[in-house]
Steps between C-alpha positions, in 0.01 A plus 500: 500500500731622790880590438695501804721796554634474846372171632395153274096658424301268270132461421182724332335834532145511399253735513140386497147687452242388718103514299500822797769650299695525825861350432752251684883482443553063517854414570537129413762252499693707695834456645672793661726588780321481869539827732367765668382812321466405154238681286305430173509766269348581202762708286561663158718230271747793403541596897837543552457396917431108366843481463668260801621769681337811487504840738292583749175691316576392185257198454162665385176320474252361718515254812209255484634267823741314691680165337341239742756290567576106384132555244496401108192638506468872572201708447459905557212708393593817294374805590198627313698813389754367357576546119635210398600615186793683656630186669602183327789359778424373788838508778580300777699781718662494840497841679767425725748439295379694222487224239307336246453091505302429212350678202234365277264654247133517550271246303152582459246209545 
């Protein structure tokens, strides 16, 4: 489930496995800030960057989309090289102002 760091960010991260093997990060029941420029990122739990505020460069991971805007229901395809095993966050982030809305811990499906 989504903590909110910087804004009110609630709802679920899920990653699913397609019978293709190919996998899609679901982002359901979501409710989260609106705005320009706000990623999805998959991140490392112990990341220091998932903080609310964080410096510019120091969120690592991976960008898998854009937050569509006023959606519960999100969906974004993972790359096919990704290693999952190294990521097990998943951040709502706004470049701009160099913030993190929402955490929430990956569950597999």
């Amino acid at each position: 489930k989504f903590e909110g760091r910087a804004e009110v960010t609630k709802g679920r991260a899920t990653i699913y496995k397609a019978a293709d093997g190919k996998l899609e990060l679901r982002l359901t029941d979501l409710q989260a800030a609106a705005g320009d420029g706000l990623s999805v990122m998959l991140a490392k739990s112990g990341d220091r960057g998932s903080q609310q505020v964080v410096q510019p460069g120091t969120l690592k991971g991976e960008e898998v989309g854009m937050l569509q805007a006023g959606s519960m229901e999100q969906r974004y395809m993972v790359p096919a090289a990704t290693d999952l095993s190294t990521f097990s966050t998943v951040v709502i982030y706004s470049k701009q102002a160099n913030s993190v809305l929402g955490v929430a811990k990956l569950e597999a499906f």
